[in-house]
C-alpha positions as a printed Julia matrix, in Angstrom:
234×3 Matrix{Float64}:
  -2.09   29.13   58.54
  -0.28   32.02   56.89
   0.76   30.72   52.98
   3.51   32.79   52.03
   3.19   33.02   48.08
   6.84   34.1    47.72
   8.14   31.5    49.13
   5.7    29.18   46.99
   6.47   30.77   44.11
  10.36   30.73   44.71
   9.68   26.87   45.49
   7.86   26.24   42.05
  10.25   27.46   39.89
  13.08   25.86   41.42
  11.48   22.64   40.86
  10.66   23.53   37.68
  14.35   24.15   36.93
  15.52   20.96   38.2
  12.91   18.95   36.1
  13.86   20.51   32.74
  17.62   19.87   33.73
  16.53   16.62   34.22
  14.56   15.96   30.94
  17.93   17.44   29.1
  19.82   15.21   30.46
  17.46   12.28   29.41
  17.49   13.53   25.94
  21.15   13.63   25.6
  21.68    9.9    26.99
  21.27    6.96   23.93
  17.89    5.27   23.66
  16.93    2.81   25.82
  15.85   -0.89   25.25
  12.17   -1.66   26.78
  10.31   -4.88   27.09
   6.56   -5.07   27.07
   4.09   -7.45   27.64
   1.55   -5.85   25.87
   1.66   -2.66   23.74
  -2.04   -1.3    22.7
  -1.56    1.99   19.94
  -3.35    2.8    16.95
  -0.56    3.81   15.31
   3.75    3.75   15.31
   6.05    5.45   12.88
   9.52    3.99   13.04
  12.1     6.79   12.06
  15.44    7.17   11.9
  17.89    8.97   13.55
  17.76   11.92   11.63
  14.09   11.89   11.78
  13.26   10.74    7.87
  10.32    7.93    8.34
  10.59    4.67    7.46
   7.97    2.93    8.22
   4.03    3.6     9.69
   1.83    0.98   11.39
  -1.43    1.47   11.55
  -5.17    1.06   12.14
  -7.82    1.96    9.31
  -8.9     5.37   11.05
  -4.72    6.84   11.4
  -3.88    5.4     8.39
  -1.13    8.15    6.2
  -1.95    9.89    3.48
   0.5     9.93    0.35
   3.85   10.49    1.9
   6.42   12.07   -0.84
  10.4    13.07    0.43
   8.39   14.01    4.4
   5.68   16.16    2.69
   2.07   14.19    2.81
  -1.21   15.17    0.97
  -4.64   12.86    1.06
  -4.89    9.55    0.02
  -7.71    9.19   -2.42
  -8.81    5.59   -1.23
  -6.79    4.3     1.32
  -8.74    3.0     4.49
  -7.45   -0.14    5.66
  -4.95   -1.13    8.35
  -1.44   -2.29    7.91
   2.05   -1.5     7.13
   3.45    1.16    4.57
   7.17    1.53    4.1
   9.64    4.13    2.85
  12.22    4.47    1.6
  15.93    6.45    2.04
  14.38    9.97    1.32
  10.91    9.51    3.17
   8.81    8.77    0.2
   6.29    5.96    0.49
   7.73    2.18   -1.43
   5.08   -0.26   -0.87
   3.15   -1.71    1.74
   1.31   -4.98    2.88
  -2.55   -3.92    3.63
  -5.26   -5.78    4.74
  -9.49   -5.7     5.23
 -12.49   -7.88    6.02
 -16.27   -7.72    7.34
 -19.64   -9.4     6.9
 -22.09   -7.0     5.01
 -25.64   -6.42    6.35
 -26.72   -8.81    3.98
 -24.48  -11.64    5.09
 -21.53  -11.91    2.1
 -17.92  -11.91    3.59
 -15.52   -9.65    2.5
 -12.2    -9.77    2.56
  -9.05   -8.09    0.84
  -4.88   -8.37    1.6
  -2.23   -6.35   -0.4
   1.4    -6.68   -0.05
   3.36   -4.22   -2.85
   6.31   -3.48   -4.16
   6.85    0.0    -5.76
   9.29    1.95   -8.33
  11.28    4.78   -7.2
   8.6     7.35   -6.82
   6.14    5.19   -8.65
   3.13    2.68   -8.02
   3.55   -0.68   -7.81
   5.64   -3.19   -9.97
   4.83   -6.35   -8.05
   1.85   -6.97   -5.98
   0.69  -10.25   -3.96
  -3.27   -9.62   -3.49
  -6.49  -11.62   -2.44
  -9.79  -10.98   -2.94
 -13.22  -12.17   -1.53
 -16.68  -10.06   -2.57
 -19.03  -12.07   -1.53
 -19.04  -15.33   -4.03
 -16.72  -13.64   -5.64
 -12.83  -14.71   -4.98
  -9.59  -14.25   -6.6
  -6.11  -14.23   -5.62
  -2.0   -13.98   -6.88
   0.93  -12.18   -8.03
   0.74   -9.91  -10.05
   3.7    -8.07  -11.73
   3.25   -4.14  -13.73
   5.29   -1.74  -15.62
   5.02    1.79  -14.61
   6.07    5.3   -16.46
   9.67    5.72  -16.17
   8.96    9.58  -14.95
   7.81   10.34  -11.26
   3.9    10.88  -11.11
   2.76   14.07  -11.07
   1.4    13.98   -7.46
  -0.77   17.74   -7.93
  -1.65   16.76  -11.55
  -3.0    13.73  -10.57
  -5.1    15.41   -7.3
  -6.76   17.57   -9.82
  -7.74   14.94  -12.43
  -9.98   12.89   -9.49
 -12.48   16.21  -10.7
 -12.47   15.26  -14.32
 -14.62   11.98  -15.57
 -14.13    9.76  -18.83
 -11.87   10.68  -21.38
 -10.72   13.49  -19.9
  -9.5    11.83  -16.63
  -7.86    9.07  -18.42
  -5.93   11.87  -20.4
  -5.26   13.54  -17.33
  -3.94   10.41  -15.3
  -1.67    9.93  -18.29
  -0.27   13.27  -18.38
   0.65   13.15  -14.93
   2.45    9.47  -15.52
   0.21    7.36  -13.43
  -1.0     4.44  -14.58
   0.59    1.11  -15.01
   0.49   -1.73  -17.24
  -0.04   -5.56  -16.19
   2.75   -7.55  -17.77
   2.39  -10.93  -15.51
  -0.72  -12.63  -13.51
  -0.27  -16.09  -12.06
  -3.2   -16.96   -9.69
  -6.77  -17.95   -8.99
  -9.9   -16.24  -10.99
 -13.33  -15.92   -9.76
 -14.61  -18.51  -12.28
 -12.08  -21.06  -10.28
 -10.14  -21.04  -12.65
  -6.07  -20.88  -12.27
  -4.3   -18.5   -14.76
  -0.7   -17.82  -15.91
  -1.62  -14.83  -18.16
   1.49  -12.89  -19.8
   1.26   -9.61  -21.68
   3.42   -7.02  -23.81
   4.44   -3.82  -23.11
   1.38   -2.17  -24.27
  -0.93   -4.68  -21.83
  -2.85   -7.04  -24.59
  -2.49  -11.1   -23.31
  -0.23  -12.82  -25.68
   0.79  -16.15  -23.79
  -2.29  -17.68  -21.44
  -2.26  -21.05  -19.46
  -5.44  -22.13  -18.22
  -6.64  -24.59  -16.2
 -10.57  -24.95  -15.23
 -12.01  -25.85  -12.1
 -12.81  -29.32  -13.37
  -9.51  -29.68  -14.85
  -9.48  -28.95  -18.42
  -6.3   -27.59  -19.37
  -4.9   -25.61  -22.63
  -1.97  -22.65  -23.42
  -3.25  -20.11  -25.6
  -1.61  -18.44  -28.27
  -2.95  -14.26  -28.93
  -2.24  -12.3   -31.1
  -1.77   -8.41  -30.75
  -5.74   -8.28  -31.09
  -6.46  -10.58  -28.83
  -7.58  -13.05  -31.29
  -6.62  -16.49  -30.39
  -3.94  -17.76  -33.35
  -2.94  -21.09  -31.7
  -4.08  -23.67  -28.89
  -2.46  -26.24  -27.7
  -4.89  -28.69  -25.71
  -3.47  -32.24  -23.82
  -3.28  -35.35  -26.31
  -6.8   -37.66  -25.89
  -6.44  -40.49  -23.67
């Protein structure tokens, strides 16, 4: 048989022709609703219309990096699967994270991390839970951050600087919160209501032990305990 390559190519571009028509017209029709059984990805962005992102879903290994108004950079430390949201502009808001293995040696381990941040900030209130081994705590936990943006570059180039200088440098670039609020479980057993000032230092603690003994602590701004107040003797 005789293949007549005009005639093929003629052919092939035609059809080509037709199928882009056709994938312009899919584009310009609305989105359309599907239904899936099962849906197996390691990763979803949700956007919106105009493209800004909203939201990312992911496993451990395509988890984002530090997403700022669309632009992202590295993450210094983030390598666990889950959920991170942003907001209006694109720029990441919080996020609910979550880990867990057993270690060669046999201890469990097992972290979970939902967040709430400021506007261009870290985190103000954070829900976390802990397991290291014997080691277990858990609860809320609630921070003040710098009122101006971090200093996303300043703060890449201080991970090269150690001590002092690093702590300077974190500061500079206005990262860094302060704890104001924990309510939760230590890893002595205990259960906590701890309650700080603005520069950090625990004023206000209620305690209760694992085997029940209770008090409400009085600090002052050195720590020092100035009053206790322990329940009346049987």
């Amino acid at each position: 048989m005789r293949l007549d390559f005009s005639s093929f190519i003629g052919g092939f571009a035609g059809a080509c022709a037709i199928g882009a028509l056709a994938m312009l017209g899919g584009a310009a029709r609305p989105a359309q609703d599907a239904a899936f059984g099962v849906l197996t990805v390691q990763r979803i962005d949700v956007r919106e219309p105009d493209g800004t992102l909203r939201l990312v879903v992911s496993d451990s290994a395509r988890a984002p990096g530090i997403i700022i108004k669309g632009h992202e950079q590295p993450h210094p430390s983030r390598r666990s699967a889950g959920l991170i949201f942003y907001n209006d502009e694109g720029t990441e808001n919080g996020g609910l994270i979550f880990s867990g293995e057993r270690s060669p040696d046999g201890a469990r381990h097992s972290s979970g991390s939902l967040t709430f941040d400021r506007y261009e900030q870290d985190q103000i209130v954070q829900v976390q839970a802990s397991e290291d081994g014997a080691a277990r705590s858990g609860g809320l936990v609630v921070n003040d951050q710098p009122e101006p943006t971090m200093d996303w570059a300043a703060i890449d180039r201080a991970r090269n600087l150690s001590g002092p200088a690093q702590l300077a440098a974190f500061k500079a670039a206005h990262a860094g919160g302060t704890q104001r609020v924990f309510l939760g479980r230590r890893e002595d057993k205990s259960s906590e209501l701890i309650l700080r000032d603005g520069a950090g230092r625990p004023r206000l603690v209620l305690h209760v032990s694992e085997n029940g003994a209770a008090s409400i602590d009085f600090l002052d701004d050195a720590g020092k305990l100035r009053r206790q107040i322990e329940p009346l003797p049987r």
